[in-house]
TORDO-22365 format. One line per field, with one value per atom (N, C-alpha, C, O): residue number from 1; residue in three letters; chain; atom name; x negated, y, z negated. Coordinates in nm, 2 decimals. Example, Ala and Ser with C-alpha at 12.3 -4.5 7.8 and 13.67 -1.06 7.14 Angstrom:
<nodes>
pos: 1  1  1  1  2  2  2  2 $
code: ALA  ALA  ALA  ALA  SER  SER  SER  SER $
unit: A  A  A  A  A  A  A  A $
site: N  CA  C  O  N  CA  C  O $
X: -1.32  -1.23  -1.32  -1.42  -1.28  -1.37  -1.29  -1.34 $
Y: -0.57  -0.45  -0.33  -0.33  -0.22  -0.11  0.00  0.11 $
Z: -0.78  -0.78  -0.78  -0.85  -0.71  -0.71  -0.79  -0.80 $
</nodes>
This chain:
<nodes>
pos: 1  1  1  1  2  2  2  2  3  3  3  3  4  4  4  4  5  5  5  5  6  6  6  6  7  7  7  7  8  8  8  8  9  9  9  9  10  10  10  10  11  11  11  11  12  12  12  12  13  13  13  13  14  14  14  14  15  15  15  15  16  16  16  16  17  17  17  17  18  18  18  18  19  19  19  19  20  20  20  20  21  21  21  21  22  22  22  22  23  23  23  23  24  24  24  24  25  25  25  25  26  26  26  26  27  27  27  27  28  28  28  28  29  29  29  29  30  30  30  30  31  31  31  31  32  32  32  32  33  33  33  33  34  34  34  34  35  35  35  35  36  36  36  36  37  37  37  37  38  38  38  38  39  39  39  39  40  40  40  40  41  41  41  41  42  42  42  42  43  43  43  43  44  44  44  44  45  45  45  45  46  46  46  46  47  47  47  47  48  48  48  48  49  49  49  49  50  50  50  50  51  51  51  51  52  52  52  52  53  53  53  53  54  54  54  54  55  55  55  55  56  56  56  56  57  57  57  57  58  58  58  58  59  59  59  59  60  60  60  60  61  61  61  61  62  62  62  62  63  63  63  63  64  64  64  64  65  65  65  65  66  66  66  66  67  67  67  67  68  68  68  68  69  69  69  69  70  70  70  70  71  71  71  71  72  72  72  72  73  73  73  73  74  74  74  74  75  75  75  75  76  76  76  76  77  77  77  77  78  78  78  78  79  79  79  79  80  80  80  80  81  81  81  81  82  82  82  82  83  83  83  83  84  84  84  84  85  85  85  85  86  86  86  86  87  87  87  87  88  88  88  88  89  89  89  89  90  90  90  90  91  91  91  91  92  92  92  92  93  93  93  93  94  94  94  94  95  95  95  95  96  96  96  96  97  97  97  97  98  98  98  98  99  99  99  99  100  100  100  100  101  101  101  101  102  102  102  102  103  103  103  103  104  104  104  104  105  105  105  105  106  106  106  106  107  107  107  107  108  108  108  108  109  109  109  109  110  110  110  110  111  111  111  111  112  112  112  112  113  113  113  113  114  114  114  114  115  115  115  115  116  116  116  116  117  117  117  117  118  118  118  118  119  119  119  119  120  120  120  120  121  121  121  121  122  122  122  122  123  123  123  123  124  124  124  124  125  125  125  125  126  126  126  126  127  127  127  127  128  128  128  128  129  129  129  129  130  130  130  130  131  131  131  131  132  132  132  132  133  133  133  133  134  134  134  134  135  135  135  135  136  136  136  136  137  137  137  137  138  138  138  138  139  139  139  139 $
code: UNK  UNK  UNK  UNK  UNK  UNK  UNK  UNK  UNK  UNK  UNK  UNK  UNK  UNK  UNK  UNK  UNK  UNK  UNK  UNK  UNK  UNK  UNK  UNK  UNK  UNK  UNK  UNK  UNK  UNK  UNK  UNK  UNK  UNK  UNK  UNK  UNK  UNK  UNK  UNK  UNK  UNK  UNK  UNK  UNK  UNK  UNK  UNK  UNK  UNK  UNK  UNK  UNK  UNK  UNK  UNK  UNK  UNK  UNK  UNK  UNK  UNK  UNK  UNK  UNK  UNK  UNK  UNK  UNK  UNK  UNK  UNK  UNK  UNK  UNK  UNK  UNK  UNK  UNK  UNK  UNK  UNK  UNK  UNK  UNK  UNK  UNK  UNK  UNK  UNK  UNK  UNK  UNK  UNK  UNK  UNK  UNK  UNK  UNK  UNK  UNK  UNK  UNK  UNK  UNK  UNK  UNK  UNK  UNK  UNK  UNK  UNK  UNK  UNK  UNK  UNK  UNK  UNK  UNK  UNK  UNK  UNK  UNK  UNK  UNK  UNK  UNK  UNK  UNK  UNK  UNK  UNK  UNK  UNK  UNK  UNK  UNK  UNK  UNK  UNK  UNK  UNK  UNK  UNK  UNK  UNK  UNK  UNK  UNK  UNK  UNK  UNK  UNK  UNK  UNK  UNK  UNK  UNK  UNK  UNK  UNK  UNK  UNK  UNK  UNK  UNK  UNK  UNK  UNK  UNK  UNK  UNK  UNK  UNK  UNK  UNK  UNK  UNK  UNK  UNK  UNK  UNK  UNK  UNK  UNK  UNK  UNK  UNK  UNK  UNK  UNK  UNK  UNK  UNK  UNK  UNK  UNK  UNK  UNK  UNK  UNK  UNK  UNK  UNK  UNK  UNK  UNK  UNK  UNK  UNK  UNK  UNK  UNK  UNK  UNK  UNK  UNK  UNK  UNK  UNK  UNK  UNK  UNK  UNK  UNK  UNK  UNK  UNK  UNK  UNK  UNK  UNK  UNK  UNK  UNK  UNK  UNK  UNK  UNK  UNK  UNK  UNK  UNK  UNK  UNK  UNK  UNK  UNK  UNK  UNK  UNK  UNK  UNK  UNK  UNK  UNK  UNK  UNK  UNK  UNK  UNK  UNK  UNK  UNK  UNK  UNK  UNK  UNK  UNK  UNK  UNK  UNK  UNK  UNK  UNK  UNK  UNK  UNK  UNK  UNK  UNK  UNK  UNK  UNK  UNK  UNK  UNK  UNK  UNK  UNK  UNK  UNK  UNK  UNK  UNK  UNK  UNK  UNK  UNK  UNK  UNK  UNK  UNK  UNK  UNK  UNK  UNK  UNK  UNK  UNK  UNK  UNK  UNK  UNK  UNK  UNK  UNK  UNK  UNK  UNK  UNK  UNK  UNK  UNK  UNK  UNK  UNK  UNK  UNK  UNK  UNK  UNK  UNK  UNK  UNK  UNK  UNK  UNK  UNK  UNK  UNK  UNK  UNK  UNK  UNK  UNK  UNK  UNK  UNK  UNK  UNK  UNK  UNK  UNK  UNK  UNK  UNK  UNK  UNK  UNK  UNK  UNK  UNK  UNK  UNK  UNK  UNK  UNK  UNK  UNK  UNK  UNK  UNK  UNK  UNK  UNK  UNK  UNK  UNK  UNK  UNK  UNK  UNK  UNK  UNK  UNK  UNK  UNK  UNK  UNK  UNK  UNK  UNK  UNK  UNK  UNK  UNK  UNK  UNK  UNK  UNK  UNK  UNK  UNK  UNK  UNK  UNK  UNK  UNK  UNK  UNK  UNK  UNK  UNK  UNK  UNK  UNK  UNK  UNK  UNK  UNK  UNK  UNK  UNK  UNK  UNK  UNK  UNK  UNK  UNK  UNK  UNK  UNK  UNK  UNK  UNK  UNK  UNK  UNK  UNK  UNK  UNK  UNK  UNK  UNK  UNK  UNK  UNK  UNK  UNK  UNK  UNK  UNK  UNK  UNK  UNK  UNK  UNK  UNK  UNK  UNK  UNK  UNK  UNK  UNK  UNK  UNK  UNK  UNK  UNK  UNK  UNK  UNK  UNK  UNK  UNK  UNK  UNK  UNK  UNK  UNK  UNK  UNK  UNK  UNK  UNK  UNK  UNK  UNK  UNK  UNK  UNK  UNK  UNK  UNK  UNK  UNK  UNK  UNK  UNK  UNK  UNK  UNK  UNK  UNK  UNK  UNK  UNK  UNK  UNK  UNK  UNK  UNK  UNK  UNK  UNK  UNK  UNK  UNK  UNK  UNK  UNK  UNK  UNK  UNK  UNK  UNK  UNK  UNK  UNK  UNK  UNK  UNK  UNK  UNK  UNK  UNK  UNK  UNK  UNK  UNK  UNK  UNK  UNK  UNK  UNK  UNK  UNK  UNK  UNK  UNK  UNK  UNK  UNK  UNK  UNK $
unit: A  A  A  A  A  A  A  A  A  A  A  A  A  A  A  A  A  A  A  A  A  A  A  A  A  A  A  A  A  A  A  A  A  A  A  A  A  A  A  A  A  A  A  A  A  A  A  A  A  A  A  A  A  A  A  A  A  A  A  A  A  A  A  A  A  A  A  A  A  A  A  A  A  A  A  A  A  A  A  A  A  A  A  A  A  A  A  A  A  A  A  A  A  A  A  A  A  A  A  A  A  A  A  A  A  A  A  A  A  A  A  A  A  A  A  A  A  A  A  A  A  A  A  A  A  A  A  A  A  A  A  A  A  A  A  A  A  A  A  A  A  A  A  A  A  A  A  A  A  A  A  A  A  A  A  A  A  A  A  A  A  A  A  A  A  A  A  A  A  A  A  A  A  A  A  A  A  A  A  A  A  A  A  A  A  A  A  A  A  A  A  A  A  A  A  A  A  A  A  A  A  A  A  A  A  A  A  A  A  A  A  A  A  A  A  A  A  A  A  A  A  A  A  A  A  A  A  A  A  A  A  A  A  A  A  A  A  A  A  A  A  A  A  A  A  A  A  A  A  A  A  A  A  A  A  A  A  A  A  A  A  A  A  A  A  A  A  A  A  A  A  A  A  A  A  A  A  A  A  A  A  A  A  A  A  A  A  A  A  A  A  A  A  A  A  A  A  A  A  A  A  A  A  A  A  A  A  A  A  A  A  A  A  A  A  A  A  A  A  A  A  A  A  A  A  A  A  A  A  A  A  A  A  A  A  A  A  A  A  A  A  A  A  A  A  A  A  A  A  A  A  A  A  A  A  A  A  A  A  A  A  A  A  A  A  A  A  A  A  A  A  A  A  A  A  A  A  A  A  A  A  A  A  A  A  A  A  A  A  A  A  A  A  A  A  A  A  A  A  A  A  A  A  A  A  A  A  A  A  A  A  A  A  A  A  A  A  A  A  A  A  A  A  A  A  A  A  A  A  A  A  A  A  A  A  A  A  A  A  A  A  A  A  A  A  A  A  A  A  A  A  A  A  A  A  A  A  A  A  A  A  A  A  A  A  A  A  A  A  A  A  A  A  A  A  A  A  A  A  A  A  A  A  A  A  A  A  A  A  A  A  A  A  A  A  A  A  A  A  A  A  A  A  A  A  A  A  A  A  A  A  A  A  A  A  A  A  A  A  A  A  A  A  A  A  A  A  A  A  A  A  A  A  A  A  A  A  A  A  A  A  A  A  A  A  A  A  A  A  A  A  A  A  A  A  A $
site: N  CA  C  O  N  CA  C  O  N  CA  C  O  N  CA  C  O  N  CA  C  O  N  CA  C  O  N  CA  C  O  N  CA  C  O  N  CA  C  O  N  CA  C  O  N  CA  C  O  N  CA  C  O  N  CA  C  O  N  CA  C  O  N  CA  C  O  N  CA  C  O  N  CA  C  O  N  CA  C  O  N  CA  C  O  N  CA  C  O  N  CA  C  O  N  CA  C  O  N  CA  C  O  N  CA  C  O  N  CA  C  O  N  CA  C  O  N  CA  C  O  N  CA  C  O  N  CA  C  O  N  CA  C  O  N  CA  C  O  N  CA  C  O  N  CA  C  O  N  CA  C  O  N  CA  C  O  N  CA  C  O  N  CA  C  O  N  CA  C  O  N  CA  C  O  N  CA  C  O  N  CA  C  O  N  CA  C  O  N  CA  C  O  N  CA  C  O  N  CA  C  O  N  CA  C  O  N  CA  C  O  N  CA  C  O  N  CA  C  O  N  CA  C  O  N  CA  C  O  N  CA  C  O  N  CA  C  O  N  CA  C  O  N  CA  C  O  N  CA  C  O  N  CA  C  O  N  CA  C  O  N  CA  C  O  N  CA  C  O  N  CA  C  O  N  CA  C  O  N  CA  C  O  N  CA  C  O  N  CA  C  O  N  CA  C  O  N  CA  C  O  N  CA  C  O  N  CA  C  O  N  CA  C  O  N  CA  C  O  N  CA  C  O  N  CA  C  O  N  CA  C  O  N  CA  C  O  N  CA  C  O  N  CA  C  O  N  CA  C  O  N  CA  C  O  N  CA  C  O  N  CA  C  O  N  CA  C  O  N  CA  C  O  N  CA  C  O  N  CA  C  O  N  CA  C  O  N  CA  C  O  N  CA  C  O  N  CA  C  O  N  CA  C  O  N  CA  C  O  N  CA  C  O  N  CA  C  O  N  CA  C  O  N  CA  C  O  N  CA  C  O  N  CA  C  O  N  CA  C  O  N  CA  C  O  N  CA  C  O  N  CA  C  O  N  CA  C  O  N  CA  C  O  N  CA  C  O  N  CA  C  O  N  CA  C  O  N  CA  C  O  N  CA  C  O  N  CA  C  O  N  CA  C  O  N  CA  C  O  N  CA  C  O  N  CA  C  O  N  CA  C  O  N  CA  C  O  N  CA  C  O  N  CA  C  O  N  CA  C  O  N  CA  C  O  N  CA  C  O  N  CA  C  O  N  CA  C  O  N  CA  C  O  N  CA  C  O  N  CA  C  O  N  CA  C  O  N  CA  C  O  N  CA  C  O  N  CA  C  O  N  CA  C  O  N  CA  C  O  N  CA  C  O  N  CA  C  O  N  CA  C  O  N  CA  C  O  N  CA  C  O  N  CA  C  O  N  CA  C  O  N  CA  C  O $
X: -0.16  -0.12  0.00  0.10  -0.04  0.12  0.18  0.15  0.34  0.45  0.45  0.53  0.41  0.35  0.49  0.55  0.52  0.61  0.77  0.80  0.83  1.00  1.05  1.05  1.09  1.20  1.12  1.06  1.17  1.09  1.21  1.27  1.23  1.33  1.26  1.15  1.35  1.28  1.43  1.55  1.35  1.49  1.46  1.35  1.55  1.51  1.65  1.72  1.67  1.82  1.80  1.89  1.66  1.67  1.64  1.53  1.78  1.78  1.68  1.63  1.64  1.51  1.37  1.26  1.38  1.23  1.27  1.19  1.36  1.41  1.41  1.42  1.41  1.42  1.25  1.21  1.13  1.05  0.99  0.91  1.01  0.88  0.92  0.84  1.06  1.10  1.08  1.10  1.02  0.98  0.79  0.77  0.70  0.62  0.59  0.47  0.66  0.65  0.70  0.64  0.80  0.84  0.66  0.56  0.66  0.51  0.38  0.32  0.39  0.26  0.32  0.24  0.44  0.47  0.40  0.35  0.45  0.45  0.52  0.49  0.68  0.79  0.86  0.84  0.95  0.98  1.22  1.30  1.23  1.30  1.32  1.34  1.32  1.35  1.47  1.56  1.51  1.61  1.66  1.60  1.75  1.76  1.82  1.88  1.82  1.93  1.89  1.78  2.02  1.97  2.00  1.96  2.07  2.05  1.99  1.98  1.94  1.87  2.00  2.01  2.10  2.23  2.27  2.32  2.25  2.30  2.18  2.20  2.06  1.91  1.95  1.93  1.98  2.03  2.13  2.11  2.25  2.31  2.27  2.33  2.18  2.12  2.02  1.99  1.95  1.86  1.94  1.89  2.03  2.10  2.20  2.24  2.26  2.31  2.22  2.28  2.10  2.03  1.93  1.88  1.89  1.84  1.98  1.99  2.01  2.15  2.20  2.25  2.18  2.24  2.08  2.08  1.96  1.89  1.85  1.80  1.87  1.86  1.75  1.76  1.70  1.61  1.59  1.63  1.52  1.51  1.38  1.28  1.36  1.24  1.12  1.10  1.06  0.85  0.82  0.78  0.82  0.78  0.90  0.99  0.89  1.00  0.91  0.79  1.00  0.93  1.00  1.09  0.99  1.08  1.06  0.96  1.12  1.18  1.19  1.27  1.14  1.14  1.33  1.42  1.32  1.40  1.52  1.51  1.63  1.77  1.88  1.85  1.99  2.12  2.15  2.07  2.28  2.36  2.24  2.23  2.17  2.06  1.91  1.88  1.84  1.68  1.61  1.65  1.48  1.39  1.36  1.34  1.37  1.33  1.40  1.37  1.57  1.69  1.70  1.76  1.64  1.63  1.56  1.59  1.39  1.30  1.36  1.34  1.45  1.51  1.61  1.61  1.74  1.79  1.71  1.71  1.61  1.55  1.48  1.48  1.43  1.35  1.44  1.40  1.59  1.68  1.69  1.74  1.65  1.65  1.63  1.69  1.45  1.39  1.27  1.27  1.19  1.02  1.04  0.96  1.15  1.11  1.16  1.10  1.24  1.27  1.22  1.27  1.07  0.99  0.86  0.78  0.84  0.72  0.66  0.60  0.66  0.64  0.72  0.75  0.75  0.79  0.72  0.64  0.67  0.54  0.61  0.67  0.60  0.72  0.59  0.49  0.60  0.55  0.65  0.77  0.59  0.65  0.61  0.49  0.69  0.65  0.72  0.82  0.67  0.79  0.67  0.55  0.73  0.73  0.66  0.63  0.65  0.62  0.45  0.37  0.43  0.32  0.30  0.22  0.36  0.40  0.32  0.37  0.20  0.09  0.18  0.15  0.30  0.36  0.47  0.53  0.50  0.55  0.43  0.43  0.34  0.19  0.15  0.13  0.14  0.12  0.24  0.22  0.35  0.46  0.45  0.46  0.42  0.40  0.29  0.26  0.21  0.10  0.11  0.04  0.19  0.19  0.32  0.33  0.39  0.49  0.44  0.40  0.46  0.37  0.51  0.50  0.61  0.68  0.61  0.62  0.56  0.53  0.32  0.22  0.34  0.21  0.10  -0.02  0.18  0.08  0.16  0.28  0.15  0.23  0.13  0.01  0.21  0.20  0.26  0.37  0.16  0.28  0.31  0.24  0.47  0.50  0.38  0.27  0.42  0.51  0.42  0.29  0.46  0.40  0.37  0.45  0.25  0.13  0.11  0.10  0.10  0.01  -0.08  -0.03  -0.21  -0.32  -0.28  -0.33  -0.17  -0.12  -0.07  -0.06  -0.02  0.10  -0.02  -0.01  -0.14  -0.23  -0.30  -0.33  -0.29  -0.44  -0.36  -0.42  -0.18  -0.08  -0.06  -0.02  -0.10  -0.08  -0.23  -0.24  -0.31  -0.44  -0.50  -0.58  -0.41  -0.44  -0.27  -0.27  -0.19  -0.11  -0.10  -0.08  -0.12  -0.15  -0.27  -0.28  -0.39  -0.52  -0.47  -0.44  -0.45  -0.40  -0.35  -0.34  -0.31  -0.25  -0.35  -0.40  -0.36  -0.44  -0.56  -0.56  -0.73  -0.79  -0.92  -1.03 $
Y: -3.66  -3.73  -3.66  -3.63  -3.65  -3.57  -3.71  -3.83  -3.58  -3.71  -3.74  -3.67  -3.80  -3.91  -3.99  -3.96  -4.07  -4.18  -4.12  -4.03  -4.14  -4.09  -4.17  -4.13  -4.29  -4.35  -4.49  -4.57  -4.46  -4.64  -4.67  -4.60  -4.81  -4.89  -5.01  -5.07  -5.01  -5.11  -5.21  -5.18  -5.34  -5.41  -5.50  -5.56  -5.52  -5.59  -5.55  -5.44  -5.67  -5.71  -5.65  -5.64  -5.61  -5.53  -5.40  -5.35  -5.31  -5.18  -5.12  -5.01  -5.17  -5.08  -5.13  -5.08  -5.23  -5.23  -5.12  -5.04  -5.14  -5.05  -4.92  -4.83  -4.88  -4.74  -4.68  -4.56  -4.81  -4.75  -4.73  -4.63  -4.83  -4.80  -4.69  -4.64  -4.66  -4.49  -4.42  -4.31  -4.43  -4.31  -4.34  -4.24  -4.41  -4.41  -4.39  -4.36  -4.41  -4.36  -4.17  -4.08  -4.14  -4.00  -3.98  -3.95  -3.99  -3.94  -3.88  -3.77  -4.08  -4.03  -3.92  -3.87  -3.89  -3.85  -3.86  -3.78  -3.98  -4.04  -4.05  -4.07  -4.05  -4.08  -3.95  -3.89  -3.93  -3.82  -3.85  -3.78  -4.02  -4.06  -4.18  -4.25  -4.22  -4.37  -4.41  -4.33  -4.50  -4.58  -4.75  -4.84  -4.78  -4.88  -4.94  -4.88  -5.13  -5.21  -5.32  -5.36  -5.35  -5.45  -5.64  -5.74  -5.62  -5.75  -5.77  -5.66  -5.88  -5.86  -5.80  -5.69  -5.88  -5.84  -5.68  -5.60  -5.65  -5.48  -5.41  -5.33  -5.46  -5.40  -5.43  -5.34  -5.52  -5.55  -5.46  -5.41  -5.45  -5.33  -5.22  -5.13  -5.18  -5.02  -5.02  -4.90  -5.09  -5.12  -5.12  -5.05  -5.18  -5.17  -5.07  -5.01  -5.02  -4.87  -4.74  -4.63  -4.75  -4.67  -4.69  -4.58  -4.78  -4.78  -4.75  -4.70  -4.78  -4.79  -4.62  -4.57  -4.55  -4.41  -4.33  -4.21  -4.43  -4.35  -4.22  -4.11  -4.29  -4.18  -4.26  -4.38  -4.24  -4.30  -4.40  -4.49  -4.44  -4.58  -4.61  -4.54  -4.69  -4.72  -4.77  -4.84  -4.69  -4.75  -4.81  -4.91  -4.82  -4.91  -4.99  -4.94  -5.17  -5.21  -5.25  -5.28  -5.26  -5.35  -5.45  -5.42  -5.59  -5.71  -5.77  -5.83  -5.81  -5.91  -6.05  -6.07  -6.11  -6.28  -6.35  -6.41  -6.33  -6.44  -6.26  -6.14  -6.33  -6.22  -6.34  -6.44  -6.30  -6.34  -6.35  -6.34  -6.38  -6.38  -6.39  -6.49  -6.32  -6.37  -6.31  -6.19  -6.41  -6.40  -6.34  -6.31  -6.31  -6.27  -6.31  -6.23  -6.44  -6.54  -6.52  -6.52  -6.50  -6.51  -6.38  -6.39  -6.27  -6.16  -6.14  -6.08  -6.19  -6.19  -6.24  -6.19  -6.38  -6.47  -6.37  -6.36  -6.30  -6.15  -6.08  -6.05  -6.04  -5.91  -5.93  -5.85  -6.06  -6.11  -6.09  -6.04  -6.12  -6.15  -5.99  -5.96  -5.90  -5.75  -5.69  -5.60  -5.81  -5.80  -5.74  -5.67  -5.75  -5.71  -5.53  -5.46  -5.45  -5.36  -5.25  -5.15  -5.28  -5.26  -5.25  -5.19  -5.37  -5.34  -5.30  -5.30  -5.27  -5.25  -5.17  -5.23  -5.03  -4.92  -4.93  -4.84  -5.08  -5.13  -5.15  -5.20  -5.15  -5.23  -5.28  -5.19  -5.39  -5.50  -5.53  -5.59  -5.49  -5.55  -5.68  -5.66  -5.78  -5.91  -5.83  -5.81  -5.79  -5.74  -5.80  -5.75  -5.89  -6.02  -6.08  -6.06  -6.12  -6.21  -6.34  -6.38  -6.41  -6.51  -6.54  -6.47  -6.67  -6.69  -6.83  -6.92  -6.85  -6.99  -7.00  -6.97  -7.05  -7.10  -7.10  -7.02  -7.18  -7.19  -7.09  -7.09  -6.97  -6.84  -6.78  -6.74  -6.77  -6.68  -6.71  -6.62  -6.88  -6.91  -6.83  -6.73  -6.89  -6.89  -6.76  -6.73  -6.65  -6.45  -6.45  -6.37  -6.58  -6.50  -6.54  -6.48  -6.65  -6.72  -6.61  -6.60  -6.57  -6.49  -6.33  -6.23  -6.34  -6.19  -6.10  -6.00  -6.09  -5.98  -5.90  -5.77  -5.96  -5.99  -5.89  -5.95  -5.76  -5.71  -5.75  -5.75  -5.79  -5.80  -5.85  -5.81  -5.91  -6.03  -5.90  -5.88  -5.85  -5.83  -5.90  -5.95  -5.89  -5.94  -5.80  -5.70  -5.82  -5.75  -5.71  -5.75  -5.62  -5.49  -5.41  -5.42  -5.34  -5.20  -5.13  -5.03  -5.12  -4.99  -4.84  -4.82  -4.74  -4.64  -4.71  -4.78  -4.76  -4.82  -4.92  -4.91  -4.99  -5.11  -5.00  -5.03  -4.86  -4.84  -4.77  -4.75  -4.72  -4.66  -4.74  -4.71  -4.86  -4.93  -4.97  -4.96  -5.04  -5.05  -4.97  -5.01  -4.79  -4.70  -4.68  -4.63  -4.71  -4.71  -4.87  -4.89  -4.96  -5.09  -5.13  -5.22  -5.06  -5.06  -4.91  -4.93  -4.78  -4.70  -4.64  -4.53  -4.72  -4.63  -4.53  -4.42  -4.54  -4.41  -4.30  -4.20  -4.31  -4.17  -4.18  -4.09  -4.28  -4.32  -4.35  -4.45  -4.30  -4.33  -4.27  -4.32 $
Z: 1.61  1.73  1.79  1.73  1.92  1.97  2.04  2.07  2.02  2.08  2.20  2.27  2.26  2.45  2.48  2.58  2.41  2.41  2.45  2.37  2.50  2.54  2.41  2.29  2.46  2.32  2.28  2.35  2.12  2.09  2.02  1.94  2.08  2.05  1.92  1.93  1.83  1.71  1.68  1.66  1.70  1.71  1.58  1.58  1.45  1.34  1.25  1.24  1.20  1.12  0.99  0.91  0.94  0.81  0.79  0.80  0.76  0.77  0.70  0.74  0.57  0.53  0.59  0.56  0.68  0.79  0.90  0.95  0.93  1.03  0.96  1.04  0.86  0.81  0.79  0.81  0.74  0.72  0.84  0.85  0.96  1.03  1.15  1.23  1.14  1.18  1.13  1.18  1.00  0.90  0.98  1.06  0.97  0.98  1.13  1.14  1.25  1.38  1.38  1.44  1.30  1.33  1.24  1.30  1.14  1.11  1.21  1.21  1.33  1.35  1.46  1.53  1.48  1.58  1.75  1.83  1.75  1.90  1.98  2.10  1.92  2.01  1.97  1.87  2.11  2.09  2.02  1.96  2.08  1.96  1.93  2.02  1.83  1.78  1.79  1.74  1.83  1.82  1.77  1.82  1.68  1.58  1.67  1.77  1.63  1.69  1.58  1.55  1.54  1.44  1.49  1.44  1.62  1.68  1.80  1.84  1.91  1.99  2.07  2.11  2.09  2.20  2.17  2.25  2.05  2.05  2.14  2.23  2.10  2.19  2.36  2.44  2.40  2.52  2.61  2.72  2.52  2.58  2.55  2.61  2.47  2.49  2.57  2.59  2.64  2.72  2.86  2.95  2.88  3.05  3.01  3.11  2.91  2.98  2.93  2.95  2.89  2.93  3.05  3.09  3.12  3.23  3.36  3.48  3.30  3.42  3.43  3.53  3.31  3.29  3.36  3.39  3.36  3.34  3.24  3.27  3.12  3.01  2.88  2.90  2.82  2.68  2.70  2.63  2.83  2.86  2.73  2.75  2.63  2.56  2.65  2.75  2.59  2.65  2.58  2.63  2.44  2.32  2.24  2.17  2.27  2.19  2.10  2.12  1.96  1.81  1.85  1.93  1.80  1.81  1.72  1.74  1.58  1.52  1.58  1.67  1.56  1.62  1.52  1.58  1.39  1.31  1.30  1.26  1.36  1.31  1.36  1.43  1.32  1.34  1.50  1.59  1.51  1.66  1.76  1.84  1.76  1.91  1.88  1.86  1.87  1.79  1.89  2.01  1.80  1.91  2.07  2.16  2.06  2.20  2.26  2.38  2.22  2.27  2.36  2.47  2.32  2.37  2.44  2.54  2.43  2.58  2.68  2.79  2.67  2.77  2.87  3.00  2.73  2.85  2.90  3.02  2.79  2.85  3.05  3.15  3.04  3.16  3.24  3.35  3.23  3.34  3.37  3.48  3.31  3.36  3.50  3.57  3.49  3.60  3.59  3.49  3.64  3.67  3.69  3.63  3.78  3.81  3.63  3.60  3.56  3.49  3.33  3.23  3.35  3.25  3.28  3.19  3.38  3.41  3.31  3.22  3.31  3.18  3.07  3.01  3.03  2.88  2.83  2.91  2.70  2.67  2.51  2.43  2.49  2.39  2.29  2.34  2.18  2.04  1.99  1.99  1.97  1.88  1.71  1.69  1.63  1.55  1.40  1.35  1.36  1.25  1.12  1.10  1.07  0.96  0.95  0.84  1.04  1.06  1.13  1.20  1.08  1.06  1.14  1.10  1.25  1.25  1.40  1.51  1.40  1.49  1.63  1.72  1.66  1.77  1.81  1.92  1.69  1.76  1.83  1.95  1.73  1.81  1.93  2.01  1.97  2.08  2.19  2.27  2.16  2.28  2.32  2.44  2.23  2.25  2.36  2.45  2.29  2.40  2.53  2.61  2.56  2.70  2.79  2.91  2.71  2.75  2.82  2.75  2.94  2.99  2.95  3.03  2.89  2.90  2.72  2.70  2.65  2.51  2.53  2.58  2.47  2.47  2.35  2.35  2.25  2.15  2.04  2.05  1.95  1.82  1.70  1.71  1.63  1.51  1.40  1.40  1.27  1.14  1.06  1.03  1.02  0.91  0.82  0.83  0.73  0.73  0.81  0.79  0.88  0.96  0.93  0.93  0.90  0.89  0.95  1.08  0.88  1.00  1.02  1.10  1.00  1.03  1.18  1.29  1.14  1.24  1.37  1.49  1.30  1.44  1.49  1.61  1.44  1.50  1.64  1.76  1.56  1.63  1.76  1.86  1.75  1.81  1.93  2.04  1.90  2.02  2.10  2.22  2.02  2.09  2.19  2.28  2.13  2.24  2.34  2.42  2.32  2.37  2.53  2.65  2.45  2.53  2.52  2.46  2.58  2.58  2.69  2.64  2.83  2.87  2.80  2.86  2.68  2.58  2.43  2.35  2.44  2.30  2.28  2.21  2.32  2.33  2.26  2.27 $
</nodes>
């Protein structure tokens, strides 16, 4: 698979989830760089001063639903305040742990939210992930 993707941003409070599924995206080699944030508010400000700088703006976010200081939800709620022109070519994985009928729902009612995965992250998952997320590159 070649690298298509500019930057994927992976937002999750545990450094070894965050270590593997950078190990398993540099693999399939799709992004050309990954980038960590272990709270939604650290992902926040890397997100408006890289749009703002115009530099690694992410095309692909991972999202953690359950972290510290500001949760998943708490972060789509910033993220939206962004604005529409800002995510358009975002495309946001709910990507967590949780199994909880009324997270699944709320992801899917939420149009900033492409697709609810469960832990742990697969090549198989980040495959199927780049092929229903970008059929335009993945097909």
């Amino acid at each position: 698979m070649d690298s298509i993707l500019g930057c994927t941003l992976l937002i999750d409070d545990d450094q070894s989830t965050n270590f593997i599924n950078k190990m398993l995206i540099t693999r399939a080699n799709c992004s050309h760089k990954i980038v960590t944030q272990n709270t939604g508010l650290h992902a926040i400000e890397f997100i408006k001063s890289n749009i703002e700088a115009d530099c690694d703006k992410p095309i692909l976010i991972m999202l953690d639903l359950n972290m510290p200081i500001m949760n998943g939800w708490e972060f789509l709620e910033e993220y939206e305040q962004l604005g529409l022109f800002h995510q358009k070519d975002i495309r946001l994985i709910v990507l967590t742990t949780s199994i909880n009928p009324d997270d699944i729902e709320r992801a899917k009612n939420t149009n900033l939210v492409h697709s609810f995965i469960n832990k742990p992250l697969t090549a198989q998952k980040l495959d199927t992930i780049l092929h229903n997320t970008f059929p335009e590159y993945y097909s």
